[in-house]
N, C-alpha and C positions, 0 to 999 in steps of 0.2 A: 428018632432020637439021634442029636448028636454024640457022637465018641470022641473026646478032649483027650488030647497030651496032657501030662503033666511033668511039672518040675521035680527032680527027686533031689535028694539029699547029695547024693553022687554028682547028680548035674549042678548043683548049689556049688562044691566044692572045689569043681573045676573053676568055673568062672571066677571063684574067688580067689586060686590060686594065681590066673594070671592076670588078675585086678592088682595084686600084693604087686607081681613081680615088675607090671609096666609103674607101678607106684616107686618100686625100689629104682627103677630102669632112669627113670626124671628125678629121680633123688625128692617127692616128695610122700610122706607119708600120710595117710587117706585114713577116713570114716570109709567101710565100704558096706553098702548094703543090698539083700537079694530078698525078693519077694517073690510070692505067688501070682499067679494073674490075676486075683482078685485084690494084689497088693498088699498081704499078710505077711507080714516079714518071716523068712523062714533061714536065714545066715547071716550076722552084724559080725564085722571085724573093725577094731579100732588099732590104727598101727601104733606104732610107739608114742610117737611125737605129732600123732595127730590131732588136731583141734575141738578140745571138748564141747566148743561150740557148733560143731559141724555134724554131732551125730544125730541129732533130728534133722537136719538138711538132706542127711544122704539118706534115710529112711524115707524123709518127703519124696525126693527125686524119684527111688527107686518104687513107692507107689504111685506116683503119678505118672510115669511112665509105663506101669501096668496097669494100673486104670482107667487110661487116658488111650493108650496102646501107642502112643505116638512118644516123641523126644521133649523132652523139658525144655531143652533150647526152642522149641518150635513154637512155643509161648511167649517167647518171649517178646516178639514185635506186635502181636495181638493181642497183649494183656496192658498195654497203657491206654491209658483215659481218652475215650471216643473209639475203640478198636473193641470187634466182638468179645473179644475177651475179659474184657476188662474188670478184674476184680473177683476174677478167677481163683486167684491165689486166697483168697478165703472162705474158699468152699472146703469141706469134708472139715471142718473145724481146724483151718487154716493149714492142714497135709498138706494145701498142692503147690506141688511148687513152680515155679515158672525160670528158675535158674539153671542153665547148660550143665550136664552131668549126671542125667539119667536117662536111661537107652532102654526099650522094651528088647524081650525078651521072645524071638519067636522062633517055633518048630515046624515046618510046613507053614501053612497059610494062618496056624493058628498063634495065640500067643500064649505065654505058658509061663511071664514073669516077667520083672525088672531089675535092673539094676543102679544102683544110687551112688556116687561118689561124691564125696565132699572136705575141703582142707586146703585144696590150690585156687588157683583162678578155677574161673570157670572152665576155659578150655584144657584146662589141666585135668581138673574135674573130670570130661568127657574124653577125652583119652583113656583114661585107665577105665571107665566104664566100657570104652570101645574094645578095649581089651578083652574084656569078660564078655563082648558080642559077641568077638570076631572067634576066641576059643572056645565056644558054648557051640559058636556054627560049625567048626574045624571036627570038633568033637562028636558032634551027630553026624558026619559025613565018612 
């Protein structure tokens, strides 16, 4: 039997704190979302002036980056027409998403959840996701 890490509520709130703060940091405000590793969303934050349009994006992101275990951006040159991916983006009933802005989630070797950003560019997006990586990692160490 394998024995799995999980993501806890405390670990949730961490990364979503310094999701908000590199949001405030670039002056833009974010959809931000955290999932399980199965992609279950387990913390949605909408900032003020964030883009109502954005909050299924960054739900997508952040399951597909737990689902997938890998980066949203990493779809994205593999998901055009003639590349293995292609058409990727409407699977799980069109959840997945193939736009920069959603960063898996790992503890040791395993993964234990995602993160979603959505509202800026893309790289803006993955910034403040990176944020919530880089202090998830900071945190468990």
């Amino acid at each position: 039997m394998k024995m799995v890490p999980r993501l806890t509520m405390a670990d949730a709130h961490h990364i979503m704190q310094a999701c908000i703060a590199k949001a405030k940091e670039i002056a833009v405000d974010m959809d931000i979302a955290i999932t399980d590793d199965a992609g279950h969303l387990l913390m949605f934050q909408r900032m003020d002036n964030a883009r109502i349009t954005s909050i299924d994006i960054a739900i997508s992101k952040s399951f597909t980056a737990a689902a997938a275990r890998k980066s949203t951006r990493s779809y994205g040159d593999i998901s055009v027409p003639g590349k293995p991916a292609f058409g990727i983006n409407t699977s799980n009933q069109g959840r997945f998403s193939i736009v920069a802005g959603g960063l898996p989630l790992f503890m040791h070797e395993f993964i234990v959840g995602g993160v979603g950003c959505s509202s800026g560019t893309p790289d803006q997006d993955e910034v403040v996701a990176q944020a919530g990586v880089n202090a998830f990692k900071a945190y468990l160490n």
